[in-house]
C-alpha positions, 0 to 999 in steps of 0.5 A: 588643246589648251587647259581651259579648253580642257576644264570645259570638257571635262565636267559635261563629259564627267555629267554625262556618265556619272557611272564613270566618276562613280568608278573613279572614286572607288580605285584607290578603296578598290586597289587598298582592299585588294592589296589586304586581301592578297597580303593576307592571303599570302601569309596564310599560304606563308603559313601552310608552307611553314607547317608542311616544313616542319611535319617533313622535319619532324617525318625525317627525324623518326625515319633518322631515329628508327634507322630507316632513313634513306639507302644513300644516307643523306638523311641528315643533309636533307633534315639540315635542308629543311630546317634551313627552309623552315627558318628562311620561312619565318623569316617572311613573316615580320616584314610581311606583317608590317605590309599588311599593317601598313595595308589595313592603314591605308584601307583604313583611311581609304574606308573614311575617306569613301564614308565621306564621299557622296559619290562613293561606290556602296558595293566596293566600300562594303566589301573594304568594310568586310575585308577589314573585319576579316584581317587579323590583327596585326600586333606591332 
């Protein structure tokens, strides 16, 4: 079919449900919140990780110090392992924290561009809005 064809079509059809349009024009706000959303969510789980890391550090260490360390003696390989763990968890969080500033950036502008638009679905920029105030902030 033909594009002129088509740009007929298409606006009767985009009358006709403007739930639809309405739907359209809340994907990109949609799909900014929820990356902010998962990327936070990420870095709390990075985080939790982090913190489980060190307590099993520092519970080898006591039991390495009391002497009550494991029969095999392979309490140091195993401290060893953890603090190379913990250190490659630390690792995560710079480039991490640069997504997720460059996450709020874009739900940002998505946000004003949504305030702009008469056609913009009020739920899903409510939810950005609430998803936002949420996000720690970043420090660059």
């Amino acid at each position: 079919m033909p594009c002129s064809q088509l740009q007929a079509i298409i606006p009767p059809i985009l009358q006709e449900r403007p739930d639809e349009t309405q739907d359209a024009c809340a994907l990109p706000l949609k799909i900014a919140t929820d990356a902010v959303s998962r990327l936070t969510k990420e870095e709390k789980m990075y985080q939790k990780e982090l913190t489980s890391q060190q307590e099993r550090v520092m519970k080898l260490e006591a039991e390495l110090k009391n002497g009550s360390a494991s029969e095999d003696g392979n309490a140091e390989f195993m401290v060893k392992q953890e603090q190379k763990a913990i250190e490659e968890t630390k690792a995560v969080f710079g480039p991490l924290k640069t997504r997720i500033g460059e996450a709020v950036s874009r739900l940002e502008e998505q946000i004003a561009s949504a305030e702009g638009d008469s056609n913009a679905n009020a739920d899903e920029l409510t939810k950005a809005k609430e998803v936002l105030a949420s996000t720690p902030k970043v420090d660059a």
